[in-house]
N, C-alpha and C positions, 0 to 999 in steps of 0.2 A: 775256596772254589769260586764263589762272586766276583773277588777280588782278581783274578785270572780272569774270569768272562768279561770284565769289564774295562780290565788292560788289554785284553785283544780288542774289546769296542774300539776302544781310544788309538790305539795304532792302527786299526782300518781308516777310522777318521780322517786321518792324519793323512794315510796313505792318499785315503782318495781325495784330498784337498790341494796335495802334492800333485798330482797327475793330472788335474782338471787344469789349476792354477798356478803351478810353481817351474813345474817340469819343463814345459816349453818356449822359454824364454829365448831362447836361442834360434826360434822359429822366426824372429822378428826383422827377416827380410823385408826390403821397402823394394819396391818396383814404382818409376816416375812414367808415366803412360798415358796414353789416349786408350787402351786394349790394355786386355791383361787377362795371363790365366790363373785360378785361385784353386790349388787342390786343397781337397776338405778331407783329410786323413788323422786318424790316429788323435781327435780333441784338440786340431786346430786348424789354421786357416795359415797356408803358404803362398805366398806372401802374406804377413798378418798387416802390412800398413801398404796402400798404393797413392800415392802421389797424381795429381791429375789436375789439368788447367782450366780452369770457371770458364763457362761461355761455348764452352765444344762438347761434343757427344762422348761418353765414354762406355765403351763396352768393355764388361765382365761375363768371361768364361768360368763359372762355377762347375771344376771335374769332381767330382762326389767317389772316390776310395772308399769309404768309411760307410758300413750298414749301418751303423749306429742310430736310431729312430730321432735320435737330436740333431743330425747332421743332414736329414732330411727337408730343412727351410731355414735361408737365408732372410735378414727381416735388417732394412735399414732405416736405422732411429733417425725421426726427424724429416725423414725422405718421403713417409706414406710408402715405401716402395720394399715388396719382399718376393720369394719365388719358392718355390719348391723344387727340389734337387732328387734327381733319380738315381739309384744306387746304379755308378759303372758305366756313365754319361755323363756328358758336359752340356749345361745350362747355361744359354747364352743371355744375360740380361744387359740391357741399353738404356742407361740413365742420361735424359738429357736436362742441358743448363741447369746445372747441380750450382747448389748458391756455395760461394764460398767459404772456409771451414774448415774444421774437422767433425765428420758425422762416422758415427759407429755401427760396423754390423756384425752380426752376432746368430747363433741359432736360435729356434725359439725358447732354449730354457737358458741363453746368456753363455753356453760352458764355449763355445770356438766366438773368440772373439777380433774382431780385426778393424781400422781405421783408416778411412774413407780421406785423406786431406786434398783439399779444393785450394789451388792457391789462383 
């Protein structure tokens, strides 16, 4: 009987490292912009990469799908810069002269993650 409860552990595990991390691969639309819109559904970030040019303002539209209490704040590493996202609204945030790079943002426990490149 152990041996059963501890095989279903391990394929829960499994499950859910697959679905945080594995499953959405496919999501990894790039959008090249000065604007841009980013729905936060379903454990990820569409577009998960946006392209944007050093020296000019760049607005993101954060549309929040997703109740999920992790998809509730966007936090960009490196930037000092994060927001908070309302379930079933769009969140408009305005980064300006972003150094160039690649800078990462992510929810605040890391699971919707997505990349910032500055050329």
């Amino acid at each position: 009987m152990s041996l059963l409860v501890n095989l279903v552990g391990l394929i829960l595990m499994a499950l859910v490292v697959w679905w945080f991390w594995l499953s959405h691969r496919k999501n990894s639309a790039q959008a090249t912009t000065q604007e841009a819109t980013i729905i936060v559904e379903d454990g990820v970030y569409t577009p998960a990469s946006i392209r944007a040019k050093s020296g000019q303002s760049l607005t993101l539209h954060f549309d929040r799908r997703d109740p999920s209490p992790c998809a509730e704040q966007v936090i960009f590493q490196g930037l000092d810069t994060s927001a908070f996202l309302e379930t079933g609204k769009t969140t408009t945030l305005t980064l300006d002269n972003v150094p160039a790079g690649e800078h990462r943002f992510t929810c605040q426990m890391q699971m919707y993650q997505g990349t910032l490149i500055v050329e």
